[in-house]
C-alpha positions in Angstrom: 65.9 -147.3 -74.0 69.2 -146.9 -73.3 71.7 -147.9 -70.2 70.8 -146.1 -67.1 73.4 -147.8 -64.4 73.6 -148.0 -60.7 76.6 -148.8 -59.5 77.4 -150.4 -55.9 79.6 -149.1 -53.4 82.1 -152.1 -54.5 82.2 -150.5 -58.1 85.2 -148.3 -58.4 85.2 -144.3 -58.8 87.5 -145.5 -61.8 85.2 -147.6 -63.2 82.2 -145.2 -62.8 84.5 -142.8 -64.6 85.2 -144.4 -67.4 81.5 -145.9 -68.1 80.6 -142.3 -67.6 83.2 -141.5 -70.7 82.0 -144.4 -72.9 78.2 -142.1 -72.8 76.5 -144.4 -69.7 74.9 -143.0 -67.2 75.9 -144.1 -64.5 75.0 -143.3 -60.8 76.9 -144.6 -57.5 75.0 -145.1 -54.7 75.9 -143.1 -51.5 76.1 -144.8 -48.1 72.8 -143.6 -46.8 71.5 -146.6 -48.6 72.6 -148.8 -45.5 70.5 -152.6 -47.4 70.6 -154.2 -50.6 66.5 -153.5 -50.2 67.7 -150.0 -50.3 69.4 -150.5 -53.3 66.7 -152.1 -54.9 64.1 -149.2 -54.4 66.4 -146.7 -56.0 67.1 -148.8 -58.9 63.3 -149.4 -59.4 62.4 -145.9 -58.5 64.6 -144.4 -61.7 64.5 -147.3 -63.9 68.4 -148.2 -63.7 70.4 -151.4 -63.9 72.5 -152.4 -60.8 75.9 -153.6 -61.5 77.9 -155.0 -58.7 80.4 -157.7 -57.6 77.8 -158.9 -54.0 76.1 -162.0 -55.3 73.7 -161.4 -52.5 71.6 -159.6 -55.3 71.3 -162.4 -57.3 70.1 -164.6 -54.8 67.9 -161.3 -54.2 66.6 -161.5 -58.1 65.9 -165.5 -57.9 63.7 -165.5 -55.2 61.9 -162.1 -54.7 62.4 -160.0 -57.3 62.7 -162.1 -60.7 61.7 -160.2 -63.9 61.3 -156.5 -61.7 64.7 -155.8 -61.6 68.1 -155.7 -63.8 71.1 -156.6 -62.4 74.5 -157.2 -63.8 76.8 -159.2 -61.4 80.5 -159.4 -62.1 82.3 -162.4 -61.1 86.1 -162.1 -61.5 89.2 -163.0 -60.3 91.3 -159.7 -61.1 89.0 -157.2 -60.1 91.3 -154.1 -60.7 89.4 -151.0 -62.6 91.5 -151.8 -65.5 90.6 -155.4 -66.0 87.0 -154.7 -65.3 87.0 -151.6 -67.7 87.9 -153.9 -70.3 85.6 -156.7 -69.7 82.7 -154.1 -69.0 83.7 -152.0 -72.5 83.1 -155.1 -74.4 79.8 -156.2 -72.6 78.5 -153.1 -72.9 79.6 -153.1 -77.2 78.1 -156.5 -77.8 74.4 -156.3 -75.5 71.5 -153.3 -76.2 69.8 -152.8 -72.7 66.6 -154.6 -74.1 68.1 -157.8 -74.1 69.2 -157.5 -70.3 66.1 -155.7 -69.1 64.7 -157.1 -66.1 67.1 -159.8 -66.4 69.9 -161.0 -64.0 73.2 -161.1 -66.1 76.2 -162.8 -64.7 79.5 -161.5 -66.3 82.6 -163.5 -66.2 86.2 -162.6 -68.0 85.5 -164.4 -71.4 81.3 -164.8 -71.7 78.5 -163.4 -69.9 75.2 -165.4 -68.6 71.7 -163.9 -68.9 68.6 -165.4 -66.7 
């Protein structure tokens, strides 16, 4: 299968831009969806991988939703669409969604945790 990405509110139009232009598709959520249970349903519902900087959803994975959902958390300090183009471009070179499905994936600057 390949990526199919839902990208927070916190995810820049840049960033959704240029994942779009690598071939990802990619889908921002629009602020009807007021909760990260919100969130969740729509990712479920089509099948797509969240990616966001609110660690809320991985506290969300670990205790209700472990091995239903995928969900790619960044965690870093410079947090400009540049910086975070780059870091994502190389993530998304080196992992196939299979290895990341229904995983939670941490991604720092210089390596990436998978749970």
């Amino acid at each position: 299968m390949n990526w199919k990405l839902l990208a927070d509110l916190n995810i820049s139009l840049k960033t959704v831009a240029f994942l779009q232009f690598l071939g990802l598709d990619i889908k921002r959520i629009d602020k009807s969806l007021n909760t990260d249970d919100d969130v969740i349903e729509l990712a479920k519902k089509e099948n797509r991988v969240i990616l966001t900087f609110d660690k809320d959803f991985g506290e969300i994975y670990h205790f209700r939703e472990s091995k239903k959902i995928s969900v790619i958390i960044l965690y870093l300090k410079n947090q400009t669409s540049e910086e975070v183009n780059k870091i994502l471009e190389r993530f998304f070179d080196q992992f196939k969604f299979e290895k990341i499905e229904n995983k939670l994936v941490i991604v720092y600057e210089n390596k990436c945790r998978i749970k």
